[in-house]
C-alpha positions in Angstrom: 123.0 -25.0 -156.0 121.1 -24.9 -159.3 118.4 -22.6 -157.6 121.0 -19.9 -158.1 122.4 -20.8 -161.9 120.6 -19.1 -164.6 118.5 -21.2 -167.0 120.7 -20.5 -169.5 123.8 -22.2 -168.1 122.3 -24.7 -166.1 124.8 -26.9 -168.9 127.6 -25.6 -167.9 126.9 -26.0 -163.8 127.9 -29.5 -163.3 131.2 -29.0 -165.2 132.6 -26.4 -163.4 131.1 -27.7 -160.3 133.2 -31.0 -161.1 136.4 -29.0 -162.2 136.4 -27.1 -158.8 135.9 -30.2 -156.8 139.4 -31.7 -158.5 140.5 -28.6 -157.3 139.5 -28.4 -153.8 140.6 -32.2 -153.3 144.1 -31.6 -154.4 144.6 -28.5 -152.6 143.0 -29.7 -149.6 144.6 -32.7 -149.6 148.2 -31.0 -149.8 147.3 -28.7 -146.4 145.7 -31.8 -144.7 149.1 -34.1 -145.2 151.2 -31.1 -144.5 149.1 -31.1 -141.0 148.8 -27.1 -141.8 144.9 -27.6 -140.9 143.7 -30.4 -139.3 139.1 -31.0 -139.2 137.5 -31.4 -135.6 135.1 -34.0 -136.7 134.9 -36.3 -140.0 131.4 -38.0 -140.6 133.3 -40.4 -143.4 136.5 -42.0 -144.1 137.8 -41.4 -141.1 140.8 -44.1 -141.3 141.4 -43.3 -144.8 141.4 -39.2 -145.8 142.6 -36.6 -142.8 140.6 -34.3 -144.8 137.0 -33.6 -144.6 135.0 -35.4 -147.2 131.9 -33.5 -146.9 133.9 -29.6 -147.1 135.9 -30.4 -149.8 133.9 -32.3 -152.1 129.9 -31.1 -151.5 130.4 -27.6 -149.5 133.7 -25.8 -150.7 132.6 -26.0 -154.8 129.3 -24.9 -153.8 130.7 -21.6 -152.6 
């Protein structure tokens, strides 16, 4: 991810990386316990979150 941030705003990368994840989580969270989407295979927490831990939180904000 920081291979594509310019040097001059490498500062700002991990904040709005962090503020997009908060994002993702509560907006995924919402369609996973509404069952509108529902993730073929879970590497983590699979008891605990319907959602998928490694979309939301490392993948998605990357985008």
């Amino acid at each position: 991810m920081f291979k594509f941030v310019p040097k001059n705003k490498i500062r700002h990368a991990p904040v709005i990386f962090l503020f997009k994840q908060v994002i993702t989580w509560l907006f995924g969270l919402l369609v996973v316990e509404k069952n509108l989407i529902e993730y073929p295979f879970r590497l983590y927490f699979k008891k605990a979150y319907k959602g998928s831990f490694c979309f939301e939180y490392f993948f998605l904000p990357c985008i």
